[in-house]
N, C-alpha and C positions, 0 to 999 in steps of 0.2 A: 504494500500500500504506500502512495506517495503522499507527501503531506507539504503542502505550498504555507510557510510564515511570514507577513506582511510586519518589520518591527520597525521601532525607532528608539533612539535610548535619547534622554534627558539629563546628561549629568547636574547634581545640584550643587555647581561652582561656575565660578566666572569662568576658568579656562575650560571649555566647556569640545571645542571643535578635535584635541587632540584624542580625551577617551575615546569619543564615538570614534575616527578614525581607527584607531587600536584595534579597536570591538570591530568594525568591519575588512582591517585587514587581517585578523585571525580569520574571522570568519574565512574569507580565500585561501586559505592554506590548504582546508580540505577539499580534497577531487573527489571527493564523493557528493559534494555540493553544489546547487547551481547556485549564484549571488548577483544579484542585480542591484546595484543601488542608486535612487535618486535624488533628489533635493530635500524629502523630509522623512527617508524609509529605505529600506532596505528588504527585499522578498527572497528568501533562501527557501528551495526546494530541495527534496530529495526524500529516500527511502524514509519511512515518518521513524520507528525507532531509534536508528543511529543519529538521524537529524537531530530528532526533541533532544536527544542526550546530548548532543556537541551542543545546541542551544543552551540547556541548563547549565552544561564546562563553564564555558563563556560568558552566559549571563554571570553565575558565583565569582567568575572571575573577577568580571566590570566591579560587579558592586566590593571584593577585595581590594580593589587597586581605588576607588572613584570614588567607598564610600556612598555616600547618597546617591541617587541615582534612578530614574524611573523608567521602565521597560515598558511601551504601549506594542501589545502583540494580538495579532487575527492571525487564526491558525484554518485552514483551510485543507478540505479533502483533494488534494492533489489529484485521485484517481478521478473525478468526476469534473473534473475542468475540461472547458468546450466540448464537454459530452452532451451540454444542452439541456440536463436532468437537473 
């Protein structure tokens, strides 16, 4: 089953641009990812088990390293995209 996540992180400090970049270029380290990101979100697809877990790594990460920090995430059924259902 694939599983498509729309996120965005919010760090809660003034230097604010370097976490997220951080949190998105991990994110590309893994090839088992697809990662797309635009001006207020980031969509990472792939198999949903391995995904959610590299997600949860990653999110514990940010908020280790960043402290506060707020995670806005939509998780979607990747298998039923443009299947029209």
């Amino acid at each position: 089953m694939q599983v498509v996540a729309e996120i965005s992180l919010y760090p809660l400090n003034e230097k604010y641009i370097a976490p997220i970049q951080a949190f998105i270029d991990r994110l590309n380290t893994y090839p088992q990812l697809s990662v797309n990101t635009g001006s207020t979100s980031t969509v990472v697809a792939g198999e949903y088990l391995p995904t959610m877990q590299i997600l949860a790594e990653e999110m514990q990460r940010s908020h280790q390293e960043i402290g506060q920090a707020i995670f806005v995430c939509k998780f979607l059924n990747g298998d039923k995209m443009g299947s029209g259902e």
